[in-house]
N, C-alpha and C positions, 0 to 999 in steps of 0.2 A: 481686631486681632491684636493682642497684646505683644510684647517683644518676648514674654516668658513663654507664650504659647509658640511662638516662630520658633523663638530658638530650639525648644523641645522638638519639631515637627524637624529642622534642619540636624539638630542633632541624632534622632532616630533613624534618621533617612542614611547619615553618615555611621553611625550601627548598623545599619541592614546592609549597606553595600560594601562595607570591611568586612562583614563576616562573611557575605557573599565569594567576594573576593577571596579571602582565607580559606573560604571552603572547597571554592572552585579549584584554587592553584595547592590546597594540600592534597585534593584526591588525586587532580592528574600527576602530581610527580608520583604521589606515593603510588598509582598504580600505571606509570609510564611505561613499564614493559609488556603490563598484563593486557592494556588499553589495544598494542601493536599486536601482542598475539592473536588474540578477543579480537580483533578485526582481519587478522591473516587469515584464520583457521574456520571463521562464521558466516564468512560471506561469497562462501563458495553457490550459493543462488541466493535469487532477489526476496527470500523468505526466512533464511536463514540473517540475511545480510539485514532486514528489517529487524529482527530479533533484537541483532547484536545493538546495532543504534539505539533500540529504544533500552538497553539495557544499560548499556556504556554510558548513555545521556542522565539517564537517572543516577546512575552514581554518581556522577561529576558533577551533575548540574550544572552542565553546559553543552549546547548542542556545538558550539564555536568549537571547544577542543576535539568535537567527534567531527565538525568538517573538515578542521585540520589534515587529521588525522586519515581522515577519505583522502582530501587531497594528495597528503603523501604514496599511496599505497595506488591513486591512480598513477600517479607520475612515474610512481616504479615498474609500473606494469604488474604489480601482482592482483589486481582488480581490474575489472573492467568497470567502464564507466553507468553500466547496468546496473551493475550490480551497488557502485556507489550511489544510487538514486535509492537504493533500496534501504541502503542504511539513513539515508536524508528522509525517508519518510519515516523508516522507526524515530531517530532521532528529535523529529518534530513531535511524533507521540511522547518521548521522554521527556519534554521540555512540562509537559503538564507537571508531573511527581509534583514541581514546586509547589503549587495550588494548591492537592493534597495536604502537603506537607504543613503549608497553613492553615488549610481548614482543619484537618484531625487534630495539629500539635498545637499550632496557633491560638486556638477557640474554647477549647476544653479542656485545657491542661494548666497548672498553675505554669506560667511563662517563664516566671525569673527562678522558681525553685527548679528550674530546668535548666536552665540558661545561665546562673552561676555555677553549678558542679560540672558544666559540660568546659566552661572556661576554664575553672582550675586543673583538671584532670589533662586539657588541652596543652594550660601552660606548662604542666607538670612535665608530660611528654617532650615538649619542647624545650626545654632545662636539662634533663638529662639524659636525650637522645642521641646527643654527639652528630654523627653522620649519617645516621641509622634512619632508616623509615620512621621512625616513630615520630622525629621532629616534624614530618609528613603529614601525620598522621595525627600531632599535638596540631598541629595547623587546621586542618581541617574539622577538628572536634570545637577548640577553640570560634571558629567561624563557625559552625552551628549554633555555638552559647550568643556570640554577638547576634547572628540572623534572626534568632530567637525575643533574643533584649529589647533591637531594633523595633520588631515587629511591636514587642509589649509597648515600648514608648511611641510610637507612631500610633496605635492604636488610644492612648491617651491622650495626645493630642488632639485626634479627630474627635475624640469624644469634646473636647474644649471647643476647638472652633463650627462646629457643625450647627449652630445658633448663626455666627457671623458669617458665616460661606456656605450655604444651601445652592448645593450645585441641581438637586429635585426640584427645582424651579425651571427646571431647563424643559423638564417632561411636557409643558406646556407649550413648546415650539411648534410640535407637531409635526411634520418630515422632516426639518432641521434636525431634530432632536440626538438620533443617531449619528449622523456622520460629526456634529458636536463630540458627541463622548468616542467614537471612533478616535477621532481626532487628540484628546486627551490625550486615550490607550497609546496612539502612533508615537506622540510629543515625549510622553514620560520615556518612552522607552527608547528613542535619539536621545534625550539629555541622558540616559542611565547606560546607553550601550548594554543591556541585559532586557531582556522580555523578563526573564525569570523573576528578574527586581520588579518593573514595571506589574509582572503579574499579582506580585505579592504585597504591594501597594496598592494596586484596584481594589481584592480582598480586601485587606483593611480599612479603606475607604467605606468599601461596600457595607460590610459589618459595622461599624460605625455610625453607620446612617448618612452619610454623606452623599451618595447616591443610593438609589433604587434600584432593584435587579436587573430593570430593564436597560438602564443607563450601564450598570455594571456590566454586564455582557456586551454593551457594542464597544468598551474600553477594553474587554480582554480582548476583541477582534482586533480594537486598534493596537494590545501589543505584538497581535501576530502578526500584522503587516510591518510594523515597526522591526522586526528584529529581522526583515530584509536588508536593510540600511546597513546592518551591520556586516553581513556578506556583502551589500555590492561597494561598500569602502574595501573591505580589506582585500576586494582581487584588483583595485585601482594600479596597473603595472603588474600585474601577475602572470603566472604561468599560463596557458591554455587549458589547461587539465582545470586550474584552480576554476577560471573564469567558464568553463561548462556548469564544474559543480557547485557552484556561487548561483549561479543563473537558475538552474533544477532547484535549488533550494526556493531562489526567488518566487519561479515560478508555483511550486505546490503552496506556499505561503497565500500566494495572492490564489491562485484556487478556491484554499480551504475555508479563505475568509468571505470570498464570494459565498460561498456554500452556506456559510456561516450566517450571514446576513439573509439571502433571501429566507433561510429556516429558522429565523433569529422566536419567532414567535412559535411556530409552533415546538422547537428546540426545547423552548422552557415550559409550554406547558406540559409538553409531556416530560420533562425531568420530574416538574414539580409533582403529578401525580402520581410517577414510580416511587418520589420519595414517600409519600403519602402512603402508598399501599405497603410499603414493608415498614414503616414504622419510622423510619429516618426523621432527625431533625430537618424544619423547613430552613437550617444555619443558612444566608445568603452564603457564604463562603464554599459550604458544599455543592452550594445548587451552583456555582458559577465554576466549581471544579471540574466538576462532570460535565457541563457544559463545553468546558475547554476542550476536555477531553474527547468530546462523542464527534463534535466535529472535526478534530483533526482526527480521530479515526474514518469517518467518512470522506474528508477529502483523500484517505489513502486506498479506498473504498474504491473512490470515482476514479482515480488516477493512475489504479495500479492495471485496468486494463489496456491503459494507452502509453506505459512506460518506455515498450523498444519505436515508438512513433514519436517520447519525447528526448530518447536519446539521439536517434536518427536529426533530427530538428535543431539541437544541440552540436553535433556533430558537423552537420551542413554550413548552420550561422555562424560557429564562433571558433576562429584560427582555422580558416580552411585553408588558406594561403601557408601557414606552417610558422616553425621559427626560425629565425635568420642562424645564421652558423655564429654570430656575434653577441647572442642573444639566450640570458641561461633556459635551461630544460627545466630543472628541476628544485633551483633557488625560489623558496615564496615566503614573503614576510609572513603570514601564518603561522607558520611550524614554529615561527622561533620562540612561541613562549610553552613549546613541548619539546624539549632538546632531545629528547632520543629521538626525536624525527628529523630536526633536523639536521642531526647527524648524518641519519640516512639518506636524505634529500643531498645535503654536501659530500657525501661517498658516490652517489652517483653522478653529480654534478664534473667531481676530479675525474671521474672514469670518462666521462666526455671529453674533458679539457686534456686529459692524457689522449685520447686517439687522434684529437687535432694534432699535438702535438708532437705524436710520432707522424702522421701523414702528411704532415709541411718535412719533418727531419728525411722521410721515405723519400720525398720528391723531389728535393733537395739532392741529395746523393745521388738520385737517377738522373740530374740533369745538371750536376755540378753548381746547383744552386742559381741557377737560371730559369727556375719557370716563371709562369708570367704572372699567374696569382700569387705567388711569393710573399707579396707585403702586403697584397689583400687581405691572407691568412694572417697572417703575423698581427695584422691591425685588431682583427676579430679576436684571435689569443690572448692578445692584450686586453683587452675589453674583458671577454669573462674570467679572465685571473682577477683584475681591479675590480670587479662586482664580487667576485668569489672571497676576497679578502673583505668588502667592504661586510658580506656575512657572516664574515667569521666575527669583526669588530660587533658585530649586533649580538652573536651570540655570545660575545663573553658579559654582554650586563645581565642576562639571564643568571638565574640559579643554577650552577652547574656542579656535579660531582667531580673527583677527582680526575677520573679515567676522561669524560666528558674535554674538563680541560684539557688534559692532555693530547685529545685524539684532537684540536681545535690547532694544538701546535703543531702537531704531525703535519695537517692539512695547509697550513702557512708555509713549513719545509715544503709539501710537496710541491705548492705551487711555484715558489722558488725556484726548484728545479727546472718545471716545465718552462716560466719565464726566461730562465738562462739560456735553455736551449734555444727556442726562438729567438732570442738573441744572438744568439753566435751565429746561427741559420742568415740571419737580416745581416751580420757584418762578414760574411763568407760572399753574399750577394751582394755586397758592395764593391769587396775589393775584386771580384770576378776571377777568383786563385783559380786554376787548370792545375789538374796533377801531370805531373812531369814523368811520363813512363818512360822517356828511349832514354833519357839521360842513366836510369839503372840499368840497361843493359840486361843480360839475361835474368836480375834478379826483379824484372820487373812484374813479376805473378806477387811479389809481395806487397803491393797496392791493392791488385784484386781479393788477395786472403784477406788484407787490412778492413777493405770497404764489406765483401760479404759476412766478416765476422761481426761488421757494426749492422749490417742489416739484419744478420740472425740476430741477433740481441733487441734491435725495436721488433720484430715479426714474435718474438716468444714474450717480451715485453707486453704484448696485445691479448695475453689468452693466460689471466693467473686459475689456478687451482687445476692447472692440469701437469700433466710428467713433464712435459719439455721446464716449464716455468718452474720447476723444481729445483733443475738445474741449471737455474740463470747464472749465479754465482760464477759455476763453474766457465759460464759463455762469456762473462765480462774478463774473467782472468784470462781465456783464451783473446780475448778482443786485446785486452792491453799487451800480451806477450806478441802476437802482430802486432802492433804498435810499435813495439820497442823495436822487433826486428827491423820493424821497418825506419825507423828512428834512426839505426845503428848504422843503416845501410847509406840514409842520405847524408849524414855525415861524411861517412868513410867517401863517397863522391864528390861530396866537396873538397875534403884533405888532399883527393890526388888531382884534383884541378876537372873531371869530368862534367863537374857543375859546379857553375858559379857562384860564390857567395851569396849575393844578393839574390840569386832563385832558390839557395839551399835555406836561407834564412825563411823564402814564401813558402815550400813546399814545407817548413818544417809546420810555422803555424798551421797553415792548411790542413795536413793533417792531425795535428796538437788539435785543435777547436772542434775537427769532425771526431776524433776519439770524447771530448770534452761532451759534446751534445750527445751521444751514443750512452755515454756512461751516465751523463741527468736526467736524460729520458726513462732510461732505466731505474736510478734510481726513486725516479719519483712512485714508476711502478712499484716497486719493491715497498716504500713506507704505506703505500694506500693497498697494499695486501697485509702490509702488519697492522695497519687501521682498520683492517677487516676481519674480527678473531674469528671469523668463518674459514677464512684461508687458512689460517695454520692449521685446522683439520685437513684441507687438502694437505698441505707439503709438510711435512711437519719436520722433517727432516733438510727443509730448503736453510743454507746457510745464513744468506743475505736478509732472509725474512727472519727469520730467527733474533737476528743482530737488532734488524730495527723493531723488531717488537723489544726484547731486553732492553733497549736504551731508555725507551718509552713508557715501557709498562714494569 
């Protein structure tokens, strides 16, 4: 093999998987919202829910951002985990298109007279699309013309080396022979982290002549077990949601392939004489398309009568013990390279780390900051604020929109607050402050207004888009005017000697730091409803939310 034939075969490969890549990451931005509806609104049953996957998978060409994308939506609770099996088995059906896509455009079409007007038109989009989808959208036309090129140049290379590397010498092994190209299929597609690639590379092998149909087909089996690898890396540390639907994927893959392999022969004979009877070219590339395809249609076949047996199963084995209170719900490395998901995963991530953190502030007050899980809580708070920032750091290297960044800042404010709060909670529990009721004398109902007004403000704090949370605003104004009153009054006890200095100095903080955590608690509320332009339908008239959306947005 010469070094001009290498480099051609390295260089086409490095075409195919940039435009790959281009293609994958301009579809999902560009159709980022449409992707979360198209899975809200489709998978209301497990037939619907297949639909949508194999529908979503083929446009994007990639099953990865449709599991994502599951994963989000189990996390939220708007799916069930049923139903997210039913989109992993459409989804595995969409991952064929690719094949298709080589065989019809690949095989029969002039390549590069495709493949250069699709780049310039791509780059053009991209030049003068500013912020606008269309840069989106130049992305992924552009990555069609490269996947396109790639394929033409890979394709002339195998024709060069298919003299010096006859891998059809292997057909002579004789049972070895398969799990050999098995093997390949599994290899290409760990080094490629894409089946998709892997697939479209077998094709062009196969056509080439490099392999034989026979070899060609147990190489696309080996990319469908291969593109397991790719689910069970990325739930490594993940959510429980994540690592069911990682697993359900795992498992129909290794299914389908089983399936695949015992029917591997009679599979192709009868492709081959379907093609034969309606006229179809005997193209290797088609026969191993439909190939791809009929068995992972039948592994959906076999599997879709035992789904609520492989959910049950799933459900049983994996996180049956739960997640620690320390430990996020709904942060997974996944999402992050679909940021309106991740969004969504960190909106409701803060919605967690807000209820910790008013029910350490609730327990606190009810026990003068003396209970005995105290800093247990606090420890755990800690913990998912420094994971929660450390997500937000990951998603600002992503490609993010304006509003995106913004709502990235919002969520850094917000955790701020909650951290304060527990912080001032952990040094109230240090220094073991006691309010001081007899020393005000009859005006001592002005502690208890003090403290109930800071509790009504964490209990309404807990429940946005409804009337009370409307008029938060108005409850924090009321909480600080107690405050003050109460402010005014320890002073005035200390001036006439009733209380001591040094106790009027404690009770002052004491109460200054529970006013302080009442009001960040709150406010942290308050910007992660303005992080939520759903809320401002509810309240629309709410002041506070109002404010932190204007600052923001």
């Amino acid at each position: 093999m010469t070094f001009t034939l290498l480099a051609n075969l390295l260089g086409g490969l490095g075409l195919f998987l940039i435009g790959m890549r281009l293609m994958t990451q301009g579809l999902r931005q560009a159709a980022g919202h449409s992707l979360r509806r198209i899975l809200g609104e489709w998978t209301k049953s497990p037939g619907r829910g297949l639909f949508s996957g194999f529908f979503i998978t083929a446009l994007v060409q990639s099953s990865s951002a449709v599991t994502v994308a599951v994963i989000g939506f189990v996390n939220a609770g708007l799916i069930t985990l049923t139903q997210s099996i039913g989109v992993i088995y459409g989804s595995n059906i969409g991952t064929t298109v690719t094949g298709w896509i080589v065989a019809a455009a690949g095989f029969s079409i002039n390549i590069k007279g495709l493949a250069l007007p699709l780049i310039a038109v791509g780059a053009l989009l991209r030049l003068t699309g500013s912020l606008s989808k269309r840069v989106h959208f130049g992305d992924a036309l552009a990555g069609f013309g490269l996947f396109f090129l790639g394929i033409s140049t890979l394709q002339h290379s195998f024709d060069g080396i298919e003299s010096a590397l006859d891998l059809s010498a292997f057909a002579g092994t004789g049972i070895l022979s398969l799990p050999i190209f098995i093997g390949i299929g599994l290899l290409l597609t760990l080094l490629m982290q894409s089946s998709s690639a892997a697939m479209a590379l077998v094709l062009t092998a196969t056509i080439s002549g490099l392999m034989n149909l026979d070899q060609g087909a147990a190489a696309v089996i080996g990319t469908n077990i291969g593109t397991t690898s790719t689910a069970a890396l990325s739930v490594m540390g993940a959510t429980v949601n994540a690592k069911r639907v990682a697993t359900g994927h795992i498992i129909f893959n290794m299914v389908t392939a089983l399936i695949a392999l015992l029917l591997l022969p009679i599979l192709l004979k009868g492709i081959l004489l379907f093609t034969e009877s309606v006229g179809i070219s005997k193209e290797p590339a088609l026969v191993l398309a439909i190939f791809h395809t009929v068995f992972n249609v039948l592994g959906v076949m076999c599997l879709w009568p035992f789904t609520d047996r492989l959910v049950a199963f799933l459900e049983r084995r994996i996180g049956h013990k739960g997640d620690k209170k320390g430990r996020p719900k709904y942060l997974d490395n996944n999402v992050l390279s679909t940021p309106s998901f991740a969004i969504d995963a960190l909106n409701l991530e803060l919605t967690r780390i807000g209820i910790h953190t008013r029910s350490i502030v609730r327990n606190g007050l009810n026990s003068n900051f003396n209970y005995a899980a105290l800093t247990s809580d606090k420890g755990s708070l800690d913990n998912l604020i420094e994971i929660s920032r450390e997500f937000c750091a990951k998603m600002q290297g992503q490609p993010l929109t304006e509003t995106q960044a913004q709502q990235i800042a919002t969520a850094l404010r917000i955790l701020q607050y909650y951290r304060t709060s527990g912080a001032l909670c952990e040094s109230l529990a240090k220094k073991k402050l006691m309010p001081n009721v007899e020393s005000l004398g009859s005006d001592s109902d002005l502690v208890t207004v003090f403290l109930n007004s800071c509790l009504g403000v964490l209990n309404t704090s807990e429940h946005p888009c409804t009337s009370e949370f409307c008029q938060i605003d108005n409850m924090i104004a009321d909480m600080l005017s107690a405050y003050h009153d109460l402010k005014a009054r320890l002073l005035s006890a200390g001036g006439t000697g009733d209380l001591q200095v040094p106790d009027m100095v404690d009770q002052l903080e004491l109460f200054s730091k529970i006013r302080r955590i009442a009001k960040q608690s709150a406010k942290g509320s308050i910007y992660l409803a303005a992080m939520t332009p759903n809320s401002m339908t509810c309240c629309p008239g709410t002041g506070a939310v109002k404010f932190a959306w204007n600052r923001h947005w």
